[in-house]
N, C-alpha and C positions, 0 to 999 in steps of 0.2 A: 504493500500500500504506500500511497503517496505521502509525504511527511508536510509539515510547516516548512518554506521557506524564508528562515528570520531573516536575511542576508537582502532579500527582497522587500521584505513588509507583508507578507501575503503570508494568511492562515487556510490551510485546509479545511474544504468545509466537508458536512458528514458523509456529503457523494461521493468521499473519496476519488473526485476529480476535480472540481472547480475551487479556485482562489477567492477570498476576502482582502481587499487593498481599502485600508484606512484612510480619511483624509482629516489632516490636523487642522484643525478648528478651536484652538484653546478656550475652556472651559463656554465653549458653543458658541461663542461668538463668530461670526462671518459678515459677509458682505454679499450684494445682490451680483457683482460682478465674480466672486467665486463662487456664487450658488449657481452661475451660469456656468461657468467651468465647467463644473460638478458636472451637470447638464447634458453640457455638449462632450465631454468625454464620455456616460453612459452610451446616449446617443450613439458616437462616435464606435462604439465597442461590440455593442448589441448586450450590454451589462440587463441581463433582465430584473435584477433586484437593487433599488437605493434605501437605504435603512439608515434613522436615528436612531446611534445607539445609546445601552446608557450611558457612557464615559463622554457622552456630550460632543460626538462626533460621527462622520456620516461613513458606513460604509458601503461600496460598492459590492454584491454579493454573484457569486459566479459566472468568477472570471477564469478563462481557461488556461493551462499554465503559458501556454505560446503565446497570449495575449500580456501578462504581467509585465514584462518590460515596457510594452509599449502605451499601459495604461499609466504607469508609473511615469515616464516620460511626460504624457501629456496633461499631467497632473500638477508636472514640476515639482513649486516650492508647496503647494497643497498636501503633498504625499507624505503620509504619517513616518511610516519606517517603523514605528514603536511595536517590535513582535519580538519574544524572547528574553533574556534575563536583562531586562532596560527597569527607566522608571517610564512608566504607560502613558501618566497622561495626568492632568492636575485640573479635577473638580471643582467651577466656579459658581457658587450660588448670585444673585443680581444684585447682592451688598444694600449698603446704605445710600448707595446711589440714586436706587428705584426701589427697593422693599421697606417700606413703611416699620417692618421688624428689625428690620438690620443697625447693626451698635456698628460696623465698622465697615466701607468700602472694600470690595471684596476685587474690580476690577485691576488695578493696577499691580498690588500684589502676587493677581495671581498671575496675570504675563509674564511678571517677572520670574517667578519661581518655574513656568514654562520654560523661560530661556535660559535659566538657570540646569533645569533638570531633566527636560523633557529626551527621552531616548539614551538618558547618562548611563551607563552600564555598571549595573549590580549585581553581589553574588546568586538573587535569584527577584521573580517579578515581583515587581512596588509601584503600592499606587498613594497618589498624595490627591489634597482638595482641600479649597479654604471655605469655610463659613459664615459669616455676617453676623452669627448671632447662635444663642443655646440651643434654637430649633434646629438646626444643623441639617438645611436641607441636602447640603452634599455630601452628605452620611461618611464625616470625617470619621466618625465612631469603627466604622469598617475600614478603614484606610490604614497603612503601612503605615505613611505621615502626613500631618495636616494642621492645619490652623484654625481654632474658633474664636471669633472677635465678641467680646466681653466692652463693657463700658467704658473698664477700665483699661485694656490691655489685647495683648491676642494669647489666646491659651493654645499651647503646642501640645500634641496629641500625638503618642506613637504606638504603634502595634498593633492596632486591629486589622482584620480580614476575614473575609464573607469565606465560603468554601464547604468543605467537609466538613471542617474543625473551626468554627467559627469562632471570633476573637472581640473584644470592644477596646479599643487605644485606651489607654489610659493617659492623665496628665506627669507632661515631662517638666513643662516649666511655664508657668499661671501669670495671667498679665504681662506680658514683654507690652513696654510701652512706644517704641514708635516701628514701622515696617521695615524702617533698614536692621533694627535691633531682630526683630523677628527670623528676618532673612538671614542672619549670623545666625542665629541658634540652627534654623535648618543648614545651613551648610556644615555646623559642626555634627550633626545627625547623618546625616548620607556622608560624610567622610568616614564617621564612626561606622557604618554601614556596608559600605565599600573596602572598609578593611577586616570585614569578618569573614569568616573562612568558614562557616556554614551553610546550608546548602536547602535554607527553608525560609518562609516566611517571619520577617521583624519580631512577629508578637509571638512566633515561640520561643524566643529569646528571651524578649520581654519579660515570657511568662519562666523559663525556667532559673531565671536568673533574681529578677526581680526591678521592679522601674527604680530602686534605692541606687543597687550593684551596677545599671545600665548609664542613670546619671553622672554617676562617680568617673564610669569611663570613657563616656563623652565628655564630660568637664572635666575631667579629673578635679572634683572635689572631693 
């Protein structure tokens, strides 16, 4: 049987023949001139399926493998890539921008933590999303890492994930008060991340260790 090819972007779907190619649209945001893209490459392809999915991006759904190159091409700068031990993708809820609920603007952070992290290579898959507020639309609580924006502050959130053995993050470090401060704590998190030698999901670490033992070795406090 056919496998995933990460090297492409393109997941095998259960037909055991046709491709899945992603298109990056960080935390959903797009434009009517890449929606058109989108468009005219299905068009272009004979892509019989366009899907929103939940990680807040569009995929193109069976595509044949002789076609993956040249869908990827015409996609260009649209084209995800994020397949295999990467970080996936970074969950934006509409902030304080536009949600009436929202304690902190959710947009700017999260681009940045996009182009910070998006497709960064990990020792296994991770997925991050920022929040606005405790309701936590972009179910940071399942995510590897993530940010929830508090009144005071932004609360960072590490270990959870949905799966078999499901998980809920727990808090790493409560109120970081401005974004660039925020964005330092995540960067010391995926470095600390990046340097582990395990071969499974954040929050079983998390959990066999403990968020006390896991702080200590990101901060070393």
């Amino acid at each position: 049987m056919k496998k995933n090819i990460p090297e492409k972007g393109a997941v095998l779907q259960r037909d055991g023949e046709t491709y899945a190619i992603k298109v990056h649209m960080p935390g959903g945001y797009t434009t009517p001139q890449e929606l058109r893209t989108v468009a005219d490459v299905a068009e272009r392809h004979g892509i019989p399926t366009v899907k929103v999915t939940i990680a807040q991006r569009i995929a193109l759904i069976g595509v044949p493998e002789e076609k993956i190159d040249a869908v990827r091409a015409d996609l260009g700068e649209l084209e995800d890539g994020a397949t295999g031990l990467c970080i996936r993708y970074v969950k934006m809820c509409p902030g304080a921008t536009w949600c009436k609920r929202g304690h902190k603007a959710t947009h700017d952070i999260g681009m940045a933590m996009d182009q910070r992290f998006h497709r960064l290579q990990v020792p296994w898959k991770f997925k991050m999303a920022v929040s606005g507020c405790v309701n936590d639309c972009t179910e940071v609580c399942i995510r590897d890492l993530g940010l929830i924006g508090t009144a005071a502050g932004w609360n960072v959130m590490i270990g959870g994930n949905g799966g078999s053995r499901p998980r809920f993050s727990v808090l790493l470090v409560e109120n970081v008060p401005t974004e660039n401060e925020a964005l330092a704590v995540l960067d010391k998190v995926v470095d600390w991340c990046k340097s582990l030698e395990r071969k499974c999901r954040i929050g079983k670490v998390v959990e066999e260790l403990g968020v006390e033992a896991v702080r200590k070795q990101i901060f070393g406090q």
